[in-house]
NUKOL-833085 format. One record per residue (C-alpha): x, z, y; residue number from 1; residue in three letters. Coordinates in Angstrom, 1 decimal, m for minus. Layout:
NUKOL-833085
[[X, Z, Y], NUM, "ALA"],
...
END
This chain:
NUKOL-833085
[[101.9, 79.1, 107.9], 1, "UNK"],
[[100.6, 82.3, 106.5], 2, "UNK"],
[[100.3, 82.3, 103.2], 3, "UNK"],
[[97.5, 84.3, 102.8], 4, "UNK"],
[[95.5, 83.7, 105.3], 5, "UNK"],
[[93.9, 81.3, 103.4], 6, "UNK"],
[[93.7, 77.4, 104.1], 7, "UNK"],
[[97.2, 78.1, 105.6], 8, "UNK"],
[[95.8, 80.0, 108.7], 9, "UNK"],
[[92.1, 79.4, 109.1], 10, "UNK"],
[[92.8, 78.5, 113.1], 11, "UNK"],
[[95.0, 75.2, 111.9], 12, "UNK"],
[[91.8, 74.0, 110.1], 13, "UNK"],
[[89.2, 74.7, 113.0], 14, "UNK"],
[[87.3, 77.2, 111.0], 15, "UNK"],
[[85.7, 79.9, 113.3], 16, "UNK"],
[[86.7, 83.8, 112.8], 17, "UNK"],
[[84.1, 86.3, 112.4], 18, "UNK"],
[[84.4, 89.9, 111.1], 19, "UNK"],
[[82.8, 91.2, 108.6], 20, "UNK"],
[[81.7, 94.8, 109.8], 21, "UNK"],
[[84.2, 97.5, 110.6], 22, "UNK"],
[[84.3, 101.2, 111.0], 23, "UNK"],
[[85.7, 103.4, 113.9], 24, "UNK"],
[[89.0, 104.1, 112.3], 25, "UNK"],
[[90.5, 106.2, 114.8], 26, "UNK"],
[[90.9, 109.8, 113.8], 27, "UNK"],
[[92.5, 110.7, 116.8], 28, "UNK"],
[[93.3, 114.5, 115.3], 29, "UNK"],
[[94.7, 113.3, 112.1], 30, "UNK"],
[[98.7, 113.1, 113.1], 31, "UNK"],
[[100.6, 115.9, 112.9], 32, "UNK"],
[[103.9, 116.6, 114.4], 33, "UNK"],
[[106.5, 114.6, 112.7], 34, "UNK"],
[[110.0, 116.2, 111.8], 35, "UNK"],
[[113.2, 115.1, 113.8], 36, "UNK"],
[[114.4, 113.2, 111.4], 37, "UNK"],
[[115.9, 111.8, 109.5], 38, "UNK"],
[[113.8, 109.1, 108.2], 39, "UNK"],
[[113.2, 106.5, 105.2], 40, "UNK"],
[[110.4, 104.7, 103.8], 41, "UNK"],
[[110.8, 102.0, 100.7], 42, "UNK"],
[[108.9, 99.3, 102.2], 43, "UNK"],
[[107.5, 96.4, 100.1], 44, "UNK"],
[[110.5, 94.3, 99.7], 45, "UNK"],
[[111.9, 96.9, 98.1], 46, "UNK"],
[[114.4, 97.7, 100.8], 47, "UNK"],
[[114.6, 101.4, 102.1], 48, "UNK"],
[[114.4, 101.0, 105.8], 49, "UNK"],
[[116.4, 104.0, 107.3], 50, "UNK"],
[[116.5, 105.7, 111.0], 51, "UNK"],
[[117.8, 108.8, 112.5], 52, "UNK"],
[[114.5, 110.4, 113.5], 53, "UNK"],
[[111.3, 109.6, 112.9], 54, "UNK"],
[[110.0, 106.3, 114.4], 55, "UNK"],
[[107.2, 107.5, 117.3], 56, "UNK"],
[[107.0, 103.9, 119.2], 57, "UNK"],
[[105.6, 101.5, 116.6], 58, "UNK"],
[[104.5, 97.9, 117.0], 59, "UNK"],
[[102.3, 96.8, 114.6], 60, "UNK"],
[[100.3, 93.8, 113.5], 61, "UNK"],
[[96.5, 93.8, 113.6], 62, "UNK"],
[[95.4, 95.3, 110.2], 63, "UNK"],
[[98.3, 97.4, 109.6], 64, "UNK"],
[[98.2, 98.7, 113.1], 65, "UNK"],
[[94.4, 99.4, 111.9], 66, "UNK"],
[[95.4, 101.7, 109.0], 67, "UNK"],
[[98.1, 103.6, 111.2], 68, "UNK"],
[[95.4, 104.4, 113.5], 69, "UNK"],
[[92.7, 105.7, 110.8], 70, "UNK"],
[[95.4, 108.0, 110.2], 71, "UNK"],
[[95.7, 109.2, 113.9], 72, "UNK"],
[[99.0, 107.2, 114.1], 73, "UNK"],
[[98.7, 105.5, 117.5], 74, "UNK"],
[[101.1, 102.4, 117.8], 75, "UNK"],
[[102.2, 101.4, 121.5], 76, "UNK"],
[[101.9, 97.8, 121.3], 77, "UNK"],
[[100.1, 95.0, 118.4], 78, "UNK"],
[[99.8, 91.4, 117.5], 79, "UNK"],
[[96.7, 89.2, 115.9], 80, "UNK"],
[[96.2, 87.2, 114.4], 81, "UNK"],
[[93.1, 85.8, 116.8], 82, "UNK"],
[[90.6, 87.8, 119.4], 83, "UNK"],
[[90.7, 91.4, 119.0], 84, "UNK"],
[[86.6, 90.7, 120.0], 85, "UNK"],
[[86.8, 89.2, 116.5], 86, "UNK"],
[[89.3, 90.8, 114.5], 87, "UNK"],
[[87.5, 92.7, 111.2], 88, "UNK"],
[[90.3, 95.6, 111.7], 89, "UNK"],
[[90.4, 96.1, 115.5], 90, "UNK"],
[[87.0, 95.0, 117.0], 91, "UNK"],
[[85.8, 98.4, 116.7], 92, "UNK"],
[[88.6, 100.3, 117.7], 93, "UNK"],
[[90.0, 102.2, 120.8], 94, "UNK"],
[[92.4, 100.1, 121.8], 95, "UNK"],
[[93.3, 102.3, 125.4], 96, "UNK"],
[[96.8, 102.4, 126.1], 97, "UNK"],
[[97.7, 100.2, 123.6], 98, "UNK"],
[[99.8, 96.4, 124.6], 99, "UNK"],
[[97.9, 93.5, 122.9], 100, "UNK"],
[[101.2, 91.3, 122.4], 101, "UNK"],
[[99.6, 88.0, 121.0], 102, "UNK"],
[[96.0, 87.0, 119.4], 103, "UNK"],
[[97.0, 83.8, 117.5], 104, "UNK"],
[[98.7, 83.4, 114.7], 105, "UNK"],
[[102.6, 83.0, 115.0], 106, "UNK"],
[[102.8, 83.4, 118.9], 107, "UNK"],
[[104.2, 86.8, 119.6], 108, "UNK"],
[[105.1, 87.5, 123.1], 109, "UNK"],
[[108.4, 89.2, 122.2], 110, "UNK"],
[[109.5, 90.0, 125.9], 111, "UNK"],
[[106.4, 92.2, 126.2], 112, "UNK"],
[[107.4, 93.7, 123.0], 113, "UNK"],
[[110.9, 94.3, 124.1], 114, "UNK"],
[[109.7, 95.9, 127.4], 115, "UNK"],
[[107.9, 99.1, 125.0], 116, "UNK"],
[[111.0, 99.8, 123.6], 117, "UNK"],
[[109.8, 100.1, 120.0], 118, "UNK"],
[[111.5, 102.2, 117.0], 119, "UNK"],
[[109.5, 100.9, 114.2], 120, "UNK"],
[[108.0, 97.2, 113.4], 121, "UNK"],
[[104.5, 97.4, 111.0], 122, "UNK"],
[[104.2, 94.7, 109.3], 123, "UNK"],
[[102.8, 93.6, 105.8], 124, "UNK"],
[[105.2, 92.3, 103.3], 125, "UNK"],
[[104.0, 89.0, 101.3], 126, "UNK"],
[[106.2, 88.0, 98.1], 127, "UNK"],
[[105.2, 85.0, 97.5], 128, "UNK"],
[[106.3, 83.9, 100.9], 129, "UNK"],
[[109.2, 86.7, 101.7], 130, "UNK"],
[[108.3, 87.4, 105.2], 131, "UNK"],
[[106.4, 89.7, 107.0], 132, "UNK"],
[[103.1, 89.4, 109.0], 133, "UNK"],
[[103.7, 87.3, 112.0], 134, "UNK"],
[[107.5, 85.8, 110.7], 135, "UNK"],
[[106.2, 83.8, 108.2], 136, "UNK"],
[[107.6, 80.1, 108.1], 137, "UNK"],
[[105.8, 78.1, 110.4], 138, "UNK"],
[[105.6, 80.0, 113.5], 139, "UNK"],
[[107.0, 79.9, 116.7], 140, "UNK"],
[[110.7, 80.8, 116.4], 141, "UNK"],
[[110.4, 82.6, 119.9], 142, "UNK"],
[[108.4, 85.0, 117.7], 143, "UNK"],
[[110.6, 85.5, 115.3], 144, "UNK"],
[[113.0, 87.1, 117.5], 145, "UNK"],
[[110.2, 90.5, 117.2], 146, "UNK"],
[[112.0, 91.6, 113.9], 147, "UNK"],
[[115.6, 92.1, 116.5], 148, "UNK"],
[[113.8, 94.7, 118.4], 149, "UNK"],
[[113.6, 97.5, 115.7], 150, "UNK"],
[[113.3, 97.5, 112.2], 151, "UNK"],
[[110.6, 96.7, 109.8], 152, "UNK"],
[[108.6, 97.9, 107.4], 153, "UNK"],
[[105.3, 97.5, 105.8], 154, "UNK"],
[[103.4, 97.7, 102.4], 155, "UNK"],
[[103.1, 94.7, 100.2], 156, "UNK"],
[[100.2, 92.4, 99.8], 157, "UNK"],
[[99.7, 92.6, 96.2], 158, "UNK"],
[[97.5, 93.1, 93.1], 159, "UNK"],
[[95.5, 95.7, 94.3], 160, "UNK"],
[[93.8, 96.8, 98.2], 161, "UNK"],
[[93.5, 99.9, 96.9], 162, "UNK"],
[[97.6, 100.0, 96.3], 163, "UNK"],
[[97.8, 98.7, 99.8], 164, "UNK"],
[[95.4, 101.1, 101.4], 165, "UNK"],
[[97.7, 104.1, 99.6], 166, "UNK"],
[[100.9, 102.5, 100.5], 167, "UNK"],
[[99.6, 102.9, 104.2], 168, "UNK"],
[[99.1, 106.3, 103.9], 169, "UNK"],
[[102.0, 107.0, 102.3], 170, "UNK"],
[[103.7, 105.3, 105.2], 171, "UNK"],
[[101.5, 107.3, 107.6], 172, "UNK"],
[[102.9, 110.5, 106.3], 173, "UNK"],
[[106.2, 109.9, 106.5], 174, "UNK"],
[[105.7, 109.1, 110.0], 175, "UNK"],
[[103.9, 112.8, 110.2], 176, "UNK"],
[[100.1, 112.1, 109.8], 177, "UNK"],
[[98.4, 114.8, 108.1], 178, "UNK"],
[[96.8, 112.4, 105.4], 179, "UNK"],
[[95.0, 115.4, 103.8], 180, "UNK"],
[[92.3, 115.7, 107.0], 181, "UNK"],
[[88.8, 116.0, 105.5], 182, "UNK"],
[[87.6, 112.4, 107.7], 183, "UNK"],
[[90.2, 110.5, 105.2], 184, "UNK"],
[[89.1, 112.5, 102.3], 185, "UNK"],
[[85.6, 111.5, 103.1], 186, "UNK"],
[[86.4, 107.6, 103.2], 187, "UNK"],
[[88.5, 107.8, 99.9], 188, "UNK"],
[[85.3, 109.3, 98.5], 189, "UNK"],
[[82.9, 107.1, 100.5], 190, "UNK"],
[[84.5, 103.9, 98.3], 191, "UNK"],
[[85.5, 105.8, 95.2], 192, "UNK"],
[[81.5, 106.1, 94.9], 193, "UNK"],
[[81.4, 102.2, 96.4], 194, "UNK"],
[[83.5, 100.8, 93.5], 195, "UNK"],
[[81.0, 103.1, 91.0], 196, "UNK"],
[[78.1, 101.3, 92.9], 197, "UNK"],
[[80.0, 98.1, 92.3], 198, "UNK"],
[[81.0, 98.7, 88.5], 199, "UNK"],
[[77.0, 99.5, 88.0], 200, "UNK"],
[[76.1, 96.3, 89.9], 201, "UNK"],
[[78.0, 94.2, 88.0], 202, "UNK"],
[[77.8, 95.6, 84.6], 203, "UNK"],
[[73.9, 95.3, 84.7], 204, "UNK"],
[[74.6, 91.0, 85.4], 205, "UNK"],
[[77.1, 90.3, 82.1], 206, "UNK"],
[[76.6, 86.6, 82.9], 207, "UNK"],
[[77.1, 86.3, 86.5], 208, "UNK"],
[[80.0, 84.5, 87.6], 209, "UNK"],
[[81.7, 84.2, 91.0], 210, "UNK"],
[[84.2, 81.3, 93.0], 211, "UNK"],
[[85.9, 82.6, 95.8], 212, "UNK"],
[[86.0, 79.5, 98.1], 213, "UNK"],
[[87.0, 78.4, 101.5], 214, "UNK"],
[[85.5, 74.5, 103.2], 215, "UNK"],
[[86.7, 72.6, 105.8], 216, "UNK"],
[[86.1, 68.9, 107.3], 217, "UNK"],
[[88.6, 67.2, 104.7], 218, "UNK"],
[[89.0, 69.4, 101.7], 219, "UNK"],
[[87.6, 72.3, 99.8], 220, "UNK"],
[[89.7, 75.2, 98.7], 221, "UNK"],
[[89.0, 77.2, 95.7], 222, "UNK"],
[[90.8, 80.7, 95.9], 223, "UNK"],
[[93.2, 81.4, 93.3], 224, "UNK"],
[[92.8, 85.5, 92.4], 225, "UNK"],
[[96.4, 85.7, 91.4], 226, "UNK"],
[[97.2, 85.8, 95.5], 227, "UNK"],
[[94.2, 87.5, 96.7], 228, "UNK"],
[[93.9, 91.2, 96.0], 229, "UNK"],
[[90.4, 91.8, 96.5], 230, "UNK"],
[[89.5, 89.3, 94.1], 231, "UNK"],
[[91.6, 90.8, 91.6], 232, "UNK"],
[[90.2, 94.3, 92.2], 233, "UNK"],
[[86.8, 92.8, 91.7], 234, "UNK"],
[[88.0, 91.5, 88.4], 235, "UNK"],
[[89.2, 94.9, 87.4], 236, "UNK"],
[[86.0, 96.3, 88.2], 237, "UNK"],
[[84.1, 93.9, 85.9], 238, "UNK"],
[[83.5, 90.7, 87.9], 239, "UNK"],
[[83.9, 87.1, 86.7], 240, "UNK"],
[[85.8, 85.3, 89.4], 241, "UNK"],
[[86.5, 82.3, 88.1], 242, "UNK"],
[[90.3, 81.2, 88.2], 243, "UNK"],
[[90.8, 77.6, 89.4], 244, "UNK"],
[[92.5, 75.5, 86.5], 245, "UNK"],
[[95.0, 73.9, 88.8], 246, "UNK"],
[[96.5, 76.0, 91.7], 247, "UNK"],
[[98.6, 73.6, 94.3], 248, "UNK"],
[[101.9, 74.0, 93.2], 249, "UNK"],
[[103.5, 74.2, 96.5], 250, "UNK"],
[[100.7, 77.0, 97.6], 251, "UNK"],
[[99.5, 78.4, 94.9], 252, "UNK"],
[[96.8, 80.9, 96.6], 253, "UNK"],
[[94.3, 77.9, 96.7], 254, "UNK"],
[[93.3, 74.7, 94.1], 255, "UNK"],
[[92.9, 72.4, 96.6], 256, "UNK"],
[[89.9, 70.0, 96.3], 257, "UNK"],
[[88.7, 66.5, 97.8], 258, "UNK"],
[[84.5, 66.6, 98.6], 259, "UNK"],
[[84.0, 64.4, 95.8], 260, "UNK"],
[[85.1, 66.8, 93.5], 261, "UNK"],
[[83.4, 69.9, 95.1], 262, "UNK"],
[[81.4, 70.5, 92.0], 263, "UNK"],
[[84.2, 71.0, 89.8], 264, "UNK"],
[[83.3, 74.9, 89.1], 265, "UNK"],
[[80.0, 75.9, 89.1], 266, "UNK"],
[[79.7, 79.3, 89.4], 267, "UNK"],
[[76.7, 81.7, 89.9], 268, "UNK"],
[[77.5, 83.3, 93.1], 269, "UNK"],
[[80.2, 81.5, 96.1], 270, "UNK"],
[[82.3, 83.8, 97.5], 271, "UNK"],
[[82.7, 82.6, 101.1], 272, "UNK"],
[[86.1, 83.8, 103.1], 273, "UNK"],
[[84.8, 85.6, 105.4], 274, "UNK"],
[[87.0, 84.9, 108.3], 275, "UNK"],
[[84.7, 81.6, 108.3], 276, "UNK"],
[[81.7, 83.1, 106.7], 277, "UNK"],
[[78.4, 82.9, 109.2], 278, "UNK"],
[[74.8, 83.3, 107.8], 279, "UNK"],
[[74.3, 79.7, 108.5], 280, "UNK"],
[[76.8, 78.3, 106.9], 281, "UNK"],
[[75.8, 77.6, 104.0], 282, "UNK"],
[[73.5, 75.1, 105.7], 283, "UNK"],
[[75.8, 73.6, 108.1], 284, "UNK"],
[[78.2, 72.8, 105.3], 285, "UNK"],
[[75.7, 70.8, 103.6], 286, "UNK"],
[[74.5, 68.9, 106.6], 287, "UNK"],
[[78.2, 67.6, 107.0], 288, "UNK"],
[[79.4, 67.0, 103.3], 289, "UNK"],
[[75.9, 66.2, 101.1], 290, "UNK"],
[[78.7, 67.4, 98.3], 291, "UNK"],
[[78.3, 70.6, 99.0], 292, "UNK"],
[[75.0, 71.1, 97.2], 293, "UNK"],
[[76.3, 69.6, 94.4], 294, "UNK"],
[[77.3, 73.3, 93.8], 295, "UNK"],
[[74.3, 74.7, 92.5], 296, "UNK"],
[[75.1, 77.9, 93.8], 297, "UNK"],
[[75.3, 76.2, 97.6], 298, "UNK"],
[[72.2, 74.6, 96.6], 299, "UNK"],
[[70.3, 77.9, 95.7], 300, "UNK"],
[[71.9, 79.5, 98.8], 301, "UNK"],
[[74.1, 82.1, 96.8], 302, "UNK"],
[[76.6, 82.1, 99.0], 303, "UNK"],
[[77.9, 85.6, 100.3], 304, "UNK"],
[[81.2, 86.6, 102.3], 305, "UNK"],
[[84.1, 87.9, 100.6], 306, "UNK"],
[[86.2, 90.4, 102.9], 307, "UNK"],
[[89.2, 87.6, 102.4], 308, "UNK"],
[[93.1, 89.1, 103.4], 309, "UNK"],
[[91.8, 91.8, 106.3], 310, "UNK"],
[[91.3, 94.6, 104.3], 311, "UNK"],
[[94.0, 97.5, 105.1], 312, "UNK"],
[[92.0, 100.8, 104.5], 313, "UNK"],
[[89.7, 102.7, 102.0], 314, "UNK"],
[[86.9, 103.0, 104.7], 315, "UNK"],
[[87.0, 99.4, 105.3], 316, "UNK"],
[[86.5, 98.5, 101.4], 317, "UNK"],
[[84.2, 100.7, 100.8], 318, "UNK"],
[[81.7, 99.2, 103.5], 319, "UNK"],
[[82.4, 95.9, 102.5], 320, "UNK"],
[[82.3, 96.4, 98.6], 321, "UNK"],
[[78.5, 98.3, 99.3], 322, "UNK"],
[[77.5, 94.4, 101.0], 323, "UNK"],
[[78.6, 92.9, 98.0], 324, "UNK"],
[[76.8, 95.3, 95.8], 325, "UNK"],
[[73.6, 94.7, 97.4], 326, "UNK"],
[[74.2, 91.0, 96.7], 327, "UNK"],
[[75.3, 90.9, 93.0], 328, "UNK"],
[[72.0, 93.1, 92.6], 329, "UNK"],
[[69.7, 90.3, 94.0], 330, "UNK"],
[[72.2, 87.5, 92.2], 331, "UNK"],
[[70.7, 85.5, 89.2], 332, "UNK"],
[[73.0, 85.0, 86.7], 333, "UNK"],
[[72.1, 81.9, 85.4], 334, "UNK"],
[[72.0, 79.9, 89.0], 335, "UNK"],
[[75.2, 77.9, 87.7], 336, "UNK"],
[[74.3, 77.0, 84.4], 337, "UNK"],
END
């Protein structure tokens, strides 16, 4: 299943989805009229992915469709990963016109697909598992037959959001968006200043340490910030995310831990996945596994929602990097000790 969507797709664990805020990304005046042709983009993989003019019917999955569209890119048809009520990147979104093709993970209705006649397939690229969003190993093989319909391309999921946010616009481009319109100016600036915020945040709590974690009813999953890019950023900006001693060696985006040994890190501040992430959480958790407060961070109730494997543009960041702000302000540093 997808590798990072974190405890191998949240839906095979029973964890809920929720978003964690959004923005209207639609900027509905930002495309431009793209050239005749012909066309080539160097997608993720590292293939060049070729056609004779520029793709105009594009099927994309949920988060990349999201960044198309906050470049005025409009794509025709898209599949999600779960509700589009729910999804971070399209609840808020004007989805009129536009053919919802699935909204679980790995069910793709490809006949629908077929019928819009796509040019182009959007679709992230993952390394570590060499697929793209949607074909990954584990899902239906009905759905794999989406990547016969056109070809595909996408940005990969890597060391950075920011890198993937750019990659996005550098694929919006050369599918004729006019990238330099002053409402995606304004978001690059709105989390240029967030990460700033962040930087100032952090700097001013030297001790404070973070765990980016993920329960469920039989195991606990510590993220692994070598395979989750916003982690990583917020290492780069100054953060101390803890890195779990053991990843899984057969899926290494997660240390995989039974409830007894829930304590094993004891950081300052839990970064919840937010795709599971509800205010009461916290609580719940520790009604149904006692272990739970062994963490002393669980038991203080510093637990905070990390925007986990959604984020696809800089608008997106920069209102979910200003949450976490607030809370690394209020954080003590020495919860964990």
């Amino acid at each position: 299943m997808r590798a990072l969507r974190p405890l191998l797709a949240v839906a095979a664990l029973g964890l809920g989805l929720i978003g964690c805020g959004g923005q209207n990304a639609q900027q509905s005046k930002a495309a431009g009229s793209p050239s005749s042709g012909p066309w080539s983009f160097t997608d993720g993989s590292g293939q060049t992915v070729k056609a004779a003019k520029v793709p105009t019917r594009i099927i994309a999955h949920a988060g990349e469709a999201a960044a198309l569209m906050s470049f005025g890119i409009k794509p025709v048809g898209i599949y999600a990963d779960e509700p589009v009520k729910t999804d971070s990147n399209l609840k808020d979104l004007d989805l009129t016109g536009i053919e919802i093709l699935g909204t679980a993970w790995g069910k793709i209705d490809v006949e629908k697909a077929a019928a819009l006649r796509p040019d182009l397939i959007v679709a992230d690229w993952w390394p570590a598992e060499k697929a793209y969003s949607g074909l990954e190993e584990g899902v239906d093989e009905k759905s794999k037959k989406l990547k016969e319909l056109a070809p595909i391309a996408g940005v990969a999921q890597g060391k950075s959001i920011e890198d993937l946010a750019q990659g996005y616009e550098d694929l919006a481009k050369s599918l004729g968006a006019k990238v330099d319109a002053p409402e995606i100016a304004a978001n690059k600036k709105r989390f240029q200043e967030a990460v700033e915020r962040f930087k100032a945040a952090v700097a001013a709590k030297p001790g404070l340490t973070a765990l980016g974690m993920s329960p469920a009813d039989d195991k606990v999953y510590v993220a692994n910030p070598a395979y989750a890019p916003e982690l990583l950023d917020f290492q780069r900006w100054g953060m101390k995310v803890l890195n779990p001693a053991k990843p899984d060696a057969d899926f290494p985006y997660w240390e995989t831990l039974s409830w007894e040994n829930a304590d094993r890190y004891q950081p300052d501040l839990i970064l919840w996945d937010g795709r599971s992430y509800k205010p009461t959480a916290n609580a719940e958790w520790g009604a149904k596994q006692p272990t739970w407060f062994k963490i002393k961070a669980a038991k203080a109730g510093a637990a905070t929602a990390w925007p986990a494997y959604w984020l696809h543009t800089f608008g997106h960041f920069a209102t979910e990097l200003d949450k976490l702000t607030e809370v690394v302000k209020a954080a003590d540093e020495n919860v964990g000790e």
